[in-house]
Biopython code that builds the backbone (N, CA, C, O; Angstrom):
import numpy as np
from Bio.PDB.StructureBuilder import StructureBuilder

atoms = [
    (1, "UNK", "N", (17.849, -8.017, -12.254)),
    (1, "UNK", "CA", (17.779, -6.674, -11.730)),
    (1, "UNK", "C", (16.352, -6.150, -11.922)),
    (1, "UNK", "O", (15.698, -6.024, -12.957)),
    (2, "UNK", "N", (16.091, -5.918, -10.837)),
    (2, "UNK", "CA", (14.486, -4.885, -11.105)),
    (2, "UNK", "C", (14.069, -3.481, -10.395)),
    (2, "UNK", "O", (14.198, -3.075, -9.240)),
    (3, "UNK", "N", (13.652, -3.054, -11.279)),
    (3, "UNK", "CA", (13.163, -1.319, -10.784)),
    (3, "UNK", "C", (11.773, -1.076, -10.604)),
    (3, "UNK", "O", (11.048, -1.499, -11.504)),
    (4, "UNK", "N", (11.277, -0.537, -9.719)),
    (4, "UNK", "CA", (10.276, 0.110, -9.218)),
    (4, "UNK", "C", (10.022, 1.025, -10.213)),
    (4, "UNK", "O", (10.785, 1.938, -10.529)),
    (5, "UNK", "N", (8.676, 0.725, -10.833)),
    (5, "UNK", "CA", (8.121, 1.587, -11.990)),
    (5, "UNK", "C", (6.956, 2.468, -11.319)),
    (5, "UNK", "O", (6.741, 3.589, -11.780)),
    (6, "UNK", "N", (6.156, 1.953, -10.173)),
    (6, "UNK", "CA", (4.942, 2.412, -9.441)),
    (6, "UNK", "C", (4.546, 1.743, -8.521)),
    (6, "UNK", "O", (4.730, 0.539, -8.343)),
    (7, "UNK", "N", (3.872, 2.615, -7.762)),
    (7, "UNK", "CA", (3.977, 1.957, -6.179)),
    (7, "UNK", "C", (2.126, 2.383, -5.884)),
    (7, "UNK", "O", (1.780, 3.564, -5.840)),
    (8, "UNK", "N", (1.383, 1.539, -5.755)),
    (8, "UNK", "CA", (-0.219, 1.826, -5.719)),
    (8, "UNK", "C", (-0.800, 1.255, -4.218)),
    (8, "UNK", "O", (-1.274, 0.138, -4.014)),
    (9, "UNK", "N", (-0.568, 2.669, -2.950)),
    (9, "UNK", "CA", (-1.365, 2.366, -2.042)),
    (9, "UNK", "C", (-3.009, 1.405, -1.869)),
    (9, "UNK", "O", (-4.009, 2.119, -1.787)),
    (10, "UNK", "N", (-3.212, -0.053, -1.824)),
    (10, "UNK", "CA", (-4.306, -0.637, -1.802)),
    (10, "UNK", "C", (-4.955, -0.543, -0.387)),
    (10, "UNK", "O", (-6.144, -0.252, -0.254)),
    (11, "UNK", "N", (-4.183, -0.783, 0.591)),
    (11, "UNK", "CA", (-4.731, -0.405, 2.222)),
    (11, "UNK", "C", (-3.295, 0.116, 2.835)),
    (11, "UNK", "O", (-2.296, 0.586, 2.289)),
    (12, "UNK", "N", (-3.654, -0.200, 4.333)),
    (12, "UNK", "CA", (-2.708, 0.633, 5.027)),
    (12, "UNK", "C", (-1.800, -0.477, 5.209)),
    (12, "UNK", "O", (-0.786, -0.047, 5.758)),
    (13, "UNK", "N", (-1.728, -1.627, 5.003)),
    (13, "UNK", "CA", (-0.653, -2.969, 5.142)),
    (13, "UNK", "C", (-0.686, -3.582, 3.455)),
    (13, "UNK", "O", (0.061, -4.555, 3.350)),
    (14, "UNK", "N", (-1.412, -3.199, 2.106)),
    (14, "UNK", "CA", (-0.418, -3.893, 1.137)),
    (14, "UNK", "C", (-0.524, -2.598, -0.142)),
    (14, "UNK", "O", (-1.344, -1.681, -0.166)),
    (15, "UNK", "N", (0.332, -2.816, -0.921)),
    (15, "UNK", "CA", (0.592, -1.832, -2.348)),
    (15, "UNK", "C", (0.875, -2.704, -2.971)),
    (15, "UNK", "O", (1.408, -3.733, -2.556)),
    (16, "UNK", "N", (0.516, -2.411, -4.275)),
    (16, "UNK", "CA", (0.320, -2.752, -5.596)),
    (16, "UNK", "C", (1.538, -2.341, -6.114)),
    (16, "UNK", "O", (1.702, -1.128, -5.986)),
    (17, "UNK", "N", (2.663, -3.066, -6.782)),
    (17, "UNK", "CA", (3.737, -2.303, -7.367)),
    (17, "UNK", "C", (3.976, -2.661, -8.332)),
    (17, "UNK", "O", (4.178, -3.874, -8.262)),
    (18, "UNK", "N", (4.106, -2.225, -9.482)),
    (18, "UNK", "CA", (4.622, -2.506, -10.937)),
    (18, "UNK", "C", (6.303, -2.180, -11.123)),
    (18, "UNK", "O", (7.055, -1.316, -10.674)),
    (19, "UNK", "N", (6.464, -3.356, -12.037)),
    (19, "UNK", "CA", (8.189, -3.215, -11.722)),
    (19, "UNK", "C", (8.766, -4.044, -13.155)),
    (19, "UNK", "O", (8.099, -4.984, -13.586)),
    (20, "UNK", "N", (9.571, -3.781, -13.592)),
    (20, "UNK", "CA", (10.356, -3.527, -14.728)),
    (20, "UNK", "C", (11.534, -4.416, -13.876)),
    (20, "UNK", "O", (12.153, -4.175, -12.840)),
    (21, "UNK", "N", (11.537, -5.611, -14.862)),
    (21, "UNK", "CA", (12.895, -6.518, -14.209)),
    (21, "UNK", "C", (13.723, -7.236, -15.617)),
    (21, "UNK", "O", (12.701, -7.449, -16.270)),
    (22, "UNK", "N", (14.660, -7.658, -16.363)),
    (22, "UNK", "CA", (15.308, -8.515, -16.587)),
    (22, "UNK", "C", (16.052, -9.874, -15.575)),
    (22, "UNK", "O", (16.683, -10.069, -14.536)),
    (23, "UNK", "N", (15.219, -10.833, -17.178)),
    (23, "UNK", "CA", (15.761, -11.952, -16.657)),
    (23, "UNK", "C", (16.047, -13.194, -17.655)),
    (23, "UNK", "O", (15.161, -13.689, -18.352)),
    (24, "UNK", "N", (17.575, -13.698, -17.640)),
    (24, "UNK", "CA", (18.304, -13.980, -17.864)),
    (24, "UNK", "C", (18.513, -13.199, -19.997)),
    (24, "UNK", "O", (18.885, -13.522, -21.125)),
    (25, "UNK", "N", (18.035, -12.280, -19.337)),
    (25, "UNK", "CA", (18.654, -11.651, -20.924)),
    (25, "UNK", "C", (17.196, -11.002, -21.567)),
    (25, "UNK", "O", (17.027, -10.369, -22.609)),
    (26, "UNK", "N", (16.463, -11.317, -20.779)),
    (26, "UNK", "CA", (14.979, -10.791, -21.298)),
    (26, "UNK", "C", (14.558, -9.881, -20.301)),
    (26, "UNK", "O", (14.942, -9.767, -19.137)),
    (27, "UNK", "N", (13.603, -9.173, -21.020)),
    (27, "UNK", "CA", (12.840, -8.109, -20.179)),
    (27, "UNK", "C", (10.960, -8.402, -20.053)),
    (27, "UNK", "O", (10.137, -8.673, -20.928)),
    (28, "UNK", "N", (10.799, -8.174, -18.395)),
    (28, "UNK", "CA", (9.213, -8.473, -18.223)),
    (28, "UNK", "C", (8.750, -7.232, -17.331)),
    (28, "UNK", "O", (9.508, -6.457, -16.748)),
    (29, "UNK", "N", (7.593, -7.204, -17.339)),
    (29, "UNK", "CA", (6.582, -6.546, -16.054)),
    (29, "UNK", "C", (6.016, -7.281, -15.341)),
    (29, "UNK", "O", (5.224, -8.086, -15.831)),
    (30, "UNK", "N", (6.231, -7.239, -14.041)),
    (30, "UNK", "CA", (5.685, -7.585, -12.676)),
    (30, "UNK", "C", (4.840, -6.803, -11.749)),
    (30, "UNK", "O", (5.318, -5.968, -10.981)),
    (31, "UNK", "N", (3.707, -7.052, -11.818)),
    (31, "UNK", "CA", (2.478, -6.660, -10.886)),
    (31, "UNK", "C", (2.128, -7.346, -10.146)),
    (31, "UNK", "O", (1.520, -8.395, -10.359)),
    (32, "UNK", "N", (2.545, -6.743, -8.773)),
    (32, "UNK", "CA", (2.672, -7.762, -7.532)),
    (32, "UNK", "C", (2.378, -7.184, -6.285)),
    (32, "UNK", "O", (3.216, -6.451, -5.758)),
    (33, "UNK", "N", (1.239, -7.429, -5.711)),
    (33, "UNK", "CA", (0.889, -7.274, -4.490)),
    (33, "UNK", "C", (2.169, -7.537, -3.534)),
    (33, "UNK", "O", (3.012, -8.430, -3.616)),
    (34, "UNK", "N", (2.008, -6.134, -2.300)),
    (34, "UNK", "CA", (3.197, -6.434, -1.257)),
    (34, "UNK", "C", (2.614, -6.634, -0.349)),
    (34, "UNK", "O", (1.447, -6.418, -0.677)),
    (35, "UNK", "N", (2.661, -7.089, 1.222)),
    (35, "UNK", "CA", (1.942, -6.905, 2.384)),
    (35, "UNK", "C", (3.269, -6.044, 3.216)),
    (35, "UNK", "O", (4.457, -6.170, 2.920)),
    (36, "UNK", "N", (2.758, -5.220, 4.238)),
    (36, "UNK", "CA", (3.646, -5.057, 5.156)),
    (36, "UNK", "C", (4.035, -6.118, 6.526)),
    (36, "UNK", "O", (3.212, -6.656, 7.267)),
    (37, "UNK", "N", (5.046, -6.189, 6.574)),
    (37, "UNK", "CA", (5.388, -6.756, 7.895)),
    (37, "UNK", "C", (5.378, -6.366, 9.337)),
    (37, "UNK", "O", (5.124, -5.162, 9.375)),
    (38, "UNK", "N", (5.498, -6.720, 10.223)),
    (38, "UNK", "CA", (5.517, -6.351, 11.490)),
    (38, "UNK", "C", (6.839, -5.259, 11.833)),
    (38, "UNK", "O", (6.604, -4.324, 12.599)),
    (39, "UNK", "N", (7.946, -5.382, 11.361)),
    (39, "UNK", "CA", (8.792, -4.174, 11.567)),
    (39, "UNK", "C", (8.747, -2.971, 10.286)),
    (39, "UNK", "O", (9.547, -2.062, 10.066)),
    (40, "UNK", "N", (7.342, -3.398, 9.467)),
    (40, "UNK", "CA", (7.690, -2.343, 8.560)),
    (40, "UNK", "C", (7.895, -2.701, 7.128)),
    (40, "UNK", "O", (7.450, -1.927, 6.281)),
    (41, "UNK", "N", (8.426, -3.626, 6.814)),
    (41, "UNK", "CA", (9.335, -4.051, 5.510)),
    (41, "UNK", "C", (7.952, -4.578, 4.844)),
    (41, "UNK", "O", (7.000, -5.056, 5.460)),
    (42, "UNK", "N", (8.061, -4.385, 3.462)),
    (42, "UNK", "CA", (7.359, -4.447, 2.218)),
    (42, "UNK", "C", (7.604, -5.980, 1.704)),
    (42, "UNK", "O", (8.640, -5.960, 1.038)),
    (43, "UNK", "N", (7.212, -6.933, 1.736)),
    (43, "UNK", "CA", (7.540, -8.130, 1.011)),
    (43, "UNK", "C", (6.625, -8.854, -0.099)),
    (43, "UNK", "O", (5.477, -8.999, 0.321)),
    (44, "UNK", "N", (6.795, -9.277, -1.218)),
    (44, "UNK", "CA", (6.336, -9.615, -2.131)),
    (44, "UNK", "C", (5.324, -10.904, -1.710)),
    (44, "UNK", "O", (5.642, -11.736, -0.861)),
    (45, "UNK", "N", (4.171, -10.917, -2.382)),
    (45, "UNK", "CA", (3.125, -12.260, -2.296)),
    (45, "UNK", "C", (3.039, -12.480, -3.626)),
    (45, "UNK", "O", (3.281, -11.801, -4.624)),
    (46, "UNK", "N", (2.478, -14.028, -3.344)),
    (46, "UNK", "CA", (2.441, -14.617, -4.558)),
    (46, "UNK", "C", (0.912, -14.462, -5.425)),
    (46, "UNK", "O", (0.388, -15.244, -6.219)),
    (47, "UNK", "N", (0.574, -13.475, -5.051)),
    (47, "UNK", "CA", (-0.877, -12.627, -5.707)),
    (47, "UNK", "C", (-0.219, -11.339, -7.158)),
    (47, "UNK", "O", (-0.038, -10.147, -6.908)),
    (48, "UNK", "N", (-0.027, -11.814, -8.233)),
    (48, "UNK", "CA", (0.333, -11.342, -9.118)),
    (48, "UNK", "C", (0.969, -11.486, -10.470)),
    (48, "UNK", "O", (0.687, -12.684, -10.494)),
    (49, "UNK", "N", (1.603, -11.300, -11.659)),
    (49, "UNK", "CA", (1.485, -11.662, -12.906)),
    (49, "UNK", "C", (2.635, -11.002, -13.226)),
    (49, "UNK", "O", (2.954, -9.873, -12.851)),
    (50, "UNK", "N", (3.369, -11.888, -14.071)),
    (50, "UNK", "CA", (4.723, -10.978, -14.813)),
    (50, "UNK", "C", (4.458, -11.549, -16.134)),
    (50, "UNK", "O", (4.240, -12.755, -16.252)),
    (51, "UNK", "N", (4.466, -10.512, -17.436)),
    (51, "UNK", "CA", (4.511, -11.164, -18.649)),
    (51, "UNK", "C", (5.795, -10.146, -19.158)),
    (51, "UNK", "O", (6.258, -9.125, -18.650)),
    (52, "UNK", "N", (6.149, -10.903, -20.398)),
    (52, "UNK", "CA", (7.209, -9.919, -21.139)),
    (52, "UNK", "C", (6.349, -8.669, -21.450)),
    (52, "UNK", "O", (5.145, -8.433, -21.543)),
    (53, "UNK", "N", (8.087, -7.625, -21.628)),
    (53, "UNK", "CA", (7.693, -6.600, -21.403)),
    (53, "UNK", "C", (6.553, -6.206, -23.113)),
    (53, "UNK", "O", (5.531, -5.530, -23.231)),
    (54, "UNK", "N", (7.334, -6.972, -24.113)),
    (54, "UNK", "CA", (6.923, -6.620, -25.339)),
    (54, "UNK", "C", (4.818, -6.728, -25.332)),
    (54, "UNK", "O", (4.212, -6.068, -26.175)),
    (55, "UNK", "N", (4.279, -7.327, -24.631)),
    (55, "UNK", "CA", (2.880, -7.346, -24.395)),
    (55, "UNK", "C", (2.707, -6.386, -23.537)),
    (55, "UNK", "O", (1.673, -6.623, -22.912)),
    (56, "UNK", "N", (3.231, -5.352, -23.166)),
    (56, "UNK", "CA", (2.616, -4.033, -22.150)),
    (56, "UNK", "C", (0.888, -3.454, -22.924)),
    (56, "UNK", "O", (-0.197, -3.245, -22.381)),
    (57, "UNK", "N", (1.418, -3.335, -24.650)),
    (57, "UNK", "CA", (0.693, -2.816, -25.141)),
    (57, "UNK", "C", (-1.116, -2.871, -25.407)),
    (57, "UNK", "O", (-2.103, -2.150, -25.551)),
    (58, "UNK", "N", (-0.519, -4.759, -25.322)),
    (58, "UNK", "CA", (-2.024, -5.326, -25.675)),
    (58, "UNK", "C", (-2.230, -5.282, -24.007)),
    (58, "UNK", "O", (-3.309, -4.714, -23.838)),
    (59, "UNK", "N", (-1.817, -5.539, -23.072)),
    (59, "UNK", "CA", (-2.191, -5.483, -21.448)),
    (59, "UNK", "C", (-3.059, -4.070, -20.763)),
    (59, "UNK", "O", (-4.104, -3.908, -20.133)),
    (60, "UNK", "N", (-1.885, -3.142, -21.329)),
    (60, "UNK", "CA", (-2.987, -1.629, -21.274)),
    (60, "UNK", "C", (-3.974, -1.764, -21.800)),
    (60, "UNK", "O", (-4.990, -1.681, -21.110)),
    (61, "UNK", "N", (-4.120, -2.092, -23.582)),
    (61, "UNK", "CA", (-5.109, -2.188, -23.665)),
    (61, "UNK", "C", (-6.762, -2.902, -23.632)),
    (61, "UNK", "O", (-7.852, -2.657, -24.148)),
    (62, "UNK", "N", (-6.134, -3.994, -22.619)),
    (62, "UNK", "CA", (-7.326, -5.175, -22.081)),
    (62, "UNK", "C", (-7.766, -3.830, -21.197)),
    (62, "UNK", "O", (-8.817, -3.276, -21.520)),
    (63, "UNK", "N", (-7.078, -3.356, -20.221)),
    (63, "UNK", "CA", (-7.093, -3.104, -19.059)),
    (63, "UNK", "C", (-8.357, -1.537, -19.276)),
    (63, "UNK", "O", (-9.267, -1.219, -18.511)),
    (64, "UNK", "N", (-7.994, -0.966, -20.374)),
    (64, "UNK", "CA", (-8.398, 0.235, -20.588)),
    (64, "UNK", "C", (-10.277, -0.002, -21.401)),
    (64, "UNK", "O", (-11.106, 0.845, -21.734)),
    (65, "UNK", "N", (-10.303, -1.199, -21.443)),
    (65, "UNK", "CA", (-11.826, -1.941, -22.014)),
    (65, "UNK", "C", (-12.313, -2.604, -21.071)),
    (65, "UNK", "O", (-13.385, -3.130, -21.369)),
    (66, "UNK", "N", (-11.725, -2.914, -19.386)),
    (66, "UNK", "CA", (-12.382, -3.377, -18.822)),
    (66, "UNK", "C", (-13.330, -2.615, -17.588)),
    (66, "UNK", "O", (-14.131, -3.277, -16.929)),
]
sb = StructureBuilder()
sb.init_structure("model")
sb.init_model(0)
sb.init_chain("A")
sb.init_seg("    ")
for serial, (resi, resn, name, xyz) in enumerate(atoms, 1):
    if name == "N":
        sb.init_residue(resn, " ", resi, " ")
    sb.init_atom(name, np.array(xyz, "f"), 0.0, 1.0, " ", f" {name:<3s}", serial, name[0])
structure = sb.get_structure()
């Protein structure tokens, strides 16, 4: 199961979405480029990174030194 945590306009065809999923009994974050499709629909590419959720902390804080 996964939830939409944030949704980050990059152009007018892909977003950046961060998302909060369990899997098989564990919990991760997924940052994953979408492209749009030709009728519209949002679909996932394989341009992006899921680690457990328990490393959010040290991840913000790479992110906040770079």
């Amino acid at each position: 199961m996964s939830k939409i945590i944030q949704k980050i306009t990059k152009n007018e065809n892909e977003e950046i979405r961060i998302l909060s999923l369990t899997y098989r009994g564990a919990e991760y974050i997924d940052i994953r480029i979408f492209c749009r499709l030709t009728d519209n629909e949002m679909i996932p590419t394989r341009k992006g990174v899921i680690f457990p959720k328990e490393l959010v902390k040290a991840v913000i804080k790479g992110l906040k030194e770079a």
